[in-house]
DRENPA-3360 file (N, C-alpha, C; in nm, 2 decimals, always signed):
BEGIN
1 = XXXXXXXX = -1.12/-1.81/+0.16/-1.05/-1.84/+0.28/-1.02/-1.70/+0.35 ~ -1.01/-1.67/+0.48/-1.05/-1.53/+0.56/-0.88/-1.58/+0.65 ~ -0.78/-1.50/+0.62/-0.70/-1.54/+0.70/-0.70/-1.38/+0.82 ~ -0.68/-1.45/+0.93/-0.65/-1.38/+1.03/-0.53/-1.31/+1.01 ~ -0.48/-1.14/+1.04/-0.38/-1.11/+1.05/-0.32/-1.12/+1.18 ~ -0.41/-1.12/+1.29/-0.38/-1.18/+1.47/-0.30/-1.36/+1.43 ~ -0.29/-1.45/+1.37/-0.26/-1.55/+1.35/-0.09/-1.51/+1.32 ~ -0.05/-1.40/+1.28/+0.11/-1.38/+1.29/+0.14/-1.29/+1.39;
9 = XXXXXXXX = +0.06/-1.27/+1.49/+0.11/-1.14/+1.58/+0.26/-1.19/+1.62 ~ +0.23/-1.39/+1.68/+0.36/-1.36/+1.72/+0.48/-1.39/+1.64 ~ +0.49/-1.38/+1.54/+0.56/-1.41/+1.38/+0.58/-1.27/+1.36 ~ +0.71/-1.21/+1.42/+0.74/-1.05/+1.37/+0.75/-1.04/+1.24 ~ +0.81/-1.16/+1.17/+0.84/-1.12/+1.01/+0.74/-1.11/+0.94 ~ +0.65/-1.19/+0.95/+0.50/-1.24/+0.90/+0.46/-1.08/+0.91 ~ +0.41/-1.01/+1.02/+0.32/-0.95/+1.07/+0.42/-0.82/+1.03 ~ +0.53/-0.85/+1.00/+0.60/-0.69/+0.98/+0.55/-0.66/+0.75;
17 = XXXXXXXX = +0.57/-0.77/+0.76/+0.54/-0.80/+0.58/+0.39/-0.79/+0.53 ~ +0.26/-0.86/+0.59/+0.15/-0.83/+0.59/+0.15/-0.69/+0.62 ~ +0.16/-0.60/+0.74/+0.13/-0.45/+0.75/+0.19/-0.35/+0.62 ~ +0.29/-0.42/+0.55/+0.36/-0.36/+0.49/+0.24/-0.36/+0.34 ~ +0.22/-0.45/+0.32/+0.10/-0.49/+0.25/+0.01/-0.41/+0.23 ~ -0.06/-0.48/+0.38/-0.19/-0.33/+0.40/-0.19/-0.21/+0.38 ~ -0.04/-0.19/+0.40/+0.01/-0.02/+0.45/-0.02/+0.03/+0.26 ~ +0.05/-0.03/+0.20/+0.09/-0.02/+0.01/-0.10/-0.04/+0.02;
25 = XXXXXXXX = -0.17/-0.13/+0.03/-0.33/-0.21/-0.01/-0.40/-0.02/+0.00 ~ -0.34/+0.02/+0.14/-0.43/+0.17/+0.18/-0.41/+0.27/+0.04 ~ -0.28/+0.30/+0.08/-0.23/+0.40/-0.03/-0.31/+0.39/-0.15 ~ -0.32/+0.26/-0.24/-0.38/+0.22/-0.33/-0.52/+0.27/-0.34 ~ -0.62/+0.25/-0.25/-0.74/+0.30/-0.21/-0.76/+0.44/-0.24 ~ -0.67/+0.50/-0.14/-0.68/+0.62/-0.08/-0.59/+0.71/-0.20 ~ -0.54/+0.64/-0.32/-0.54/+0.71/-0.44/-0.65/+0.71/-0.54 ~ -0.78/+0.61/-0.56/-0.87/+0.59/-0.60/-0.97/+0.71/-0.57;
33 = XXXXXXXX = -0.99/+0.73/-0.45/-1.10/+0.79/-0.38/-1.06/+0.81/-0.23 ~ -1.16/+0.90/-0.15/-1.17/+0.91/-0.03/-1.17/+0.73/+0.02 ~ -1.11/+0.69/+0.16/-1.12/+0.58/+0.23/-1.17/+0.63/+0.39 ~ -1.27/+0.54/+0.42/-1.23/+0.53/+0.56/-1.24/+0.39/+0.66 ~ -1.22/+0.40/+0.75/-1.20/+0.27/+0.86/-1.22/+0.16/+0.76 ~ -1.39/+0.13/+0.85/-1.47/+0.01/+0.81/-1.49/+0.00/+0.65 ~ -1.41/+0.08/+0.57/-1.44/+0.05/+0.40/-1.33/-0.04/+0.41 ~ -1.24/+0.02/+0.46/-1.06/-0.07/+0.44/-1.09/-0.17/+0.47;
41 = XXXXXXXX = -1.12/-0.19/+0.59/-1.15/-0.32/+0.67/-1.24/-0.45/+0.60 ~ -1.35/-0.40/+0.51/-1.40/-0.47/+0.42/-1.41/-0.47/+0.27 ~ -1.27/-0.36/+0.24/-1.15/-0.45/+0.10/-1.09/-0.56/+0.19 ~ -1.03/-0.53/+0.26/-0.91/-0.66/+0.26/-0.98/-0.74/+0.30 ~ -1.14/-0.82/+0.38/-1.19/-0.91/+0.40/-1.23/-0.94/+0.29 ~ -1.23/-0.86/+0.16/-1.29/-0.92/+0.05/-1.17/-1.02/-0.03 ~ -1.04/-0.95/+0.02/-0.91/-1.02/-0.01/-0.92/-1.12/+0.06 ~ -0.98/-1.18/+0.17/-0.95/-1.28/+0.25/-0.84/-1.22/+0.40;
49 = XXXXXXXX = -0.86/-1.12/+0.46/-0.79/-1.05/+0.56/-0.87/-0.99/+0.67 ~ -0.86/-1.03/+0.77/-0.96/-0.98/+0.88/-0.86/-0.90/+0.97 ~ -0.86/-0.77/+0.96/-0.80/-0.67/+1.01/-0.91/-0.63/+1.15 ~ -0.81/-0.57/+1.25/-0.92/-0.57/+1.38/-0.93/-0.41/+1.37 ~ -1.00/-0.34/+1.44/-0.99/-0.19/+1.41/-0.85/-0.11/+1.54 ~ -0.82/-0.23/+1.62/-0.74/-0.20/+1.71/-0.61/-0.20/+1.63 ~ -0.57/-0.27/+1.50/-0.48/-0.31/+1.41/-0.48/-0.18/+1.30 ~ -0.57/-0.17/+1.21/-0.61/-0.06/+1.12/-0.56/+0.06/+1.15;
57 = XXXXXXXX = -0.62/+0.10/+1.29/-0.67/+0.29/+1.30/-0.56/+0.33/+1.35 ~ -0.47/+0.26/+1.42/-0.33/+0.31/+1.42/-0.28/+0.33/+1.31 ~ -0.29/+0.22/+1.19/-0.18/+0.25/+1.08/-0.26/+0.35/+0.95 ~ -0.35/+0.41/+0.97/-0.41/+0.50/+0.95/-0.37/+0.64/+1.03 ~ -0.35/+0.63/+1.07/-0.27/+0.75/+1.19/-0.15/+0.76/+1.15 ~ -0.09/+0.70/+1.17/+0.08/+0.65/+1.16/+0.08/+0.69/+0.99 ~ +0.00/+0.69/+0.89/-0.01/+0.73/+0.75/-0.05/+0.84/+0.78 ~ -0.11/+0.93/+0.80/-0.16/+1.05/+0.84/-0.05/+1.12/+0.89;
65 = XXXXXXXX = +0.05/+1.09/+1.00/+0.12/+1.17/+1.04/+0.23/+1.17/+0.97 ~ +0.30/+1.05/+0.95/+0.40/+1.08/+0.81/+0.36/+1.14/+0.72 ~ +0.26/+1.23/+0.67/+0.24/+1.25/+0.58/+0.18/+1.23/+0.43 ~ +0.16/+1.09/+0.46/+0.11/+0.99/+0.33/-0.04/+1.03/+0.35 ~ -0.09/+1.07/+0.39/-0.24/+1.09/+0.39/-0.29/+1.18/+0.47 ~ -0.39/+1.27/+0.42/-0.46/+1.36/+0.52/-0.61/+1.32/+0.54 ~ -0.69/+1.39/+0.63/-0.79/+1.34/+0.69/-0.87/+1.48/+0.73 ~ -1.02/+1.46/+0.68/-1.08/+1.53/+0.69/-1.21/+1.47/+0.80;
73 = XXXXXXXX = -1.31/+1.52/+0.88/-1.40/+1.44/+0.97/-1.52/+1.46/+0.91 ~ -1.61/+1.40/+0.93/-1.75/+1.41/+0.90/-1.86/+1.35/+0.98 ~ -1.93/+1.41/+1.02/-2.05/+1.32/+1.13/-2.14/+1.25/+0.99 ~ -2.13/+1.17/+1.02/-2.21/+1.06/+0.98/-2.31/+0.98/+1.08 ~ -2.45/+0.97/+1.10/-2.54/+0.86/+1.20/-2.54/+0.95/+1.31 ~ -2.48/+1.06/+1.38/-2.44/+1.09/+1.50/-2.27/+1.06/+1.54 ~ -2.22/+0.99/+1.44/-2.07/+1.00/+1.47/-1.95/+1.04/+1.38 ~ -1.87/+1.07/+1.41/-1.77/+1.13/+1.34/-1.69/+1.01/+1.27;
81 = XXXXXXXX = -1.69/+1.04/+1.12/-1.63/+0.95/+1.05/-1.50/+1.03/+0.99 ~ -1.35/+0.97/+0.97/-1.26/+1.01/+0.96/-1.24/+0.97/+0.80 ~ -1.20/+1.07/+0.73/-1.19/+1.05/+0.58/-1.06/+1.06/+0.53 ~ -1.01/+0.99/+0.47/-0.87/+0.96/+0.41/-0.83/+0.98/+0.29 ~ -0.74/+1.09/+0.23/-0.69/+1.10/+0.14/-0.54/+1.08/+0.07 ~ -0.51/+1.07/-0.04/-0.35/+1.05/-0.03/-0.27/+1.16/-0.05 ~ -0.21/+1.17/-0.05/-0.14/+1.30/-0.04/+0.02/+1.32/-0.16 ~ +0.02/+1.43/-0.16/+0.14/+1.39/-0.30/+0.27/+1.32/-0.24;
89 = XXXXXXXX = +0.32/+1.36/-0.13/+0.39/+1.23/-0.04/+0.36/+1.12/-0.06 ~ +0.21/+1.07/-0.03/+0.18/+0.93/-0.07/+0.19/+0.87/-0.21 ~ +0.15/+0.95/-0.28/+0.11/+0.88/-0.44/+0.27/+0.86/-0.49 ~ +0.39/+0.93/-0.45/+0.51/+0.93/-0.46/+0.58/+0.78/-0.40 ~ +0.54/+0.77/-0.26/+0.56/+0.64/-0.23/+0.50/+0.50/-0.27 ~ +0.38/+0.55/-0.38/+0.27/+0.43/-0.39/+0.39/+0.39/-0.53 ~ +0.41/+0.55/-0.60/+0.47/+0.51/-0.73/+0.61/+0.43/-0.72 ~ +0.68/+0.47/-0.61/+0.78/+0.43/-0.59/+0.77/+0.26/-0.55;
97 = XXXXXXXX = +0.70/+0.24/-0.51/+0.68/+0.14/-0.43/+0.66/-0.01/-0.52 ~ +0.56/+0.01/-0.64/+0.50/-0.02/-0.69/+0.59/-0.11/-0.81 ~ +0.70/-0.04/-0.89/+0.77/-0.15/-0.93/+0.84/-0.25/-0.86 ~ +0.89/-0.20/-0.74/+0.98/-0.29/-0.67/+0.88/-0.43/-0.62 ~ +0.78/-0.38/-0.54/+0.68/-0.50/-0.53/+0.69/-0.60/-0.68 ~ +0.65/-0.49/-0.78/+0.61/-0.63/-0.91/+0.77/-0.66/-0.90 ~ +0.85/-0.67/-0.89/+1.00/-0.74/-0.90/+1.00/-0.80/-0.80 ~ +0.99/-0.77/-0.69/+1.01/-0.92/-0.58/+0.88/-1.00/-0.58;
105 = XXXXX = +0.74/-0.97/-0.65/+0.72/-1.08/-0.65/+0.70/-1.18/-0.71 ~ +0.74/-1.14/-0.83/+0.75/-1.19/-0.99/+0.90/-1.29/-0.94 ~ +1.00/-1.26/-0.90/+1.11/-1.34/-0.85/+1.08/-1.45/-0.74 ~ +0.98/-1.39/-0.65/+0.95/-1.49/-0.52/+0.86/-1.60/-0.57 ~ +0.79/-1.58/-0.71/+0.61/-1.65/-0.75/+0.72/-1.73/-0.82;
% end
């Protein structure tokens, strides 16, 4: 099943909780290995999440400038592909992050 994240745009809590999600889903990646755009975009469709790139590349930015990730470029085909890493800021918030999730959802399941 392929749920739409546009299907809670107008559900602030929905759409505040899902990004929150994706936001932890990145981190996660982007502590494995390099990530970029269109790789993110088809983990979470492999979760069932159809992220738009108008949705993504901001919160990729928005993780970049906080600090949770840095980014290196690379031309790839003729175009510049943006590469994502985590950063010791990040891996801090992934660790942090990471029991609290298994406790609320282990309480909410």
């Amino acid at each position: 099943m392929l749920y739409r994240l546009t299907i809670s745009l107008n559900d602030t809590m929905m759409r505040n909780i899902f990004l929150g999600f994706i936001r932890i889903h990145i981190l996660h990646h982007a502590n494995e290995d390099e990530i970029f755009g269109v790789a993110i975009m088809d983990e979470l469709r492999r979760h069932g999440y159809s992220i738009s790139a108008g949705t993504l590349y901001p919160i990729l930015h928005s993780l970049e400038a906080e600090g949770y990730l840095t980014r290196r470029n690379e031309v790839v085909n003729g175009k510049v592909r943006k590469y994502y890493r985590i950063t010791e800021k990040g891996v801090n918030a992934l660790e942090e992050a990471k029991p609290k999730i298994k406790e609320l959802v282990a309480e909410v399941l």
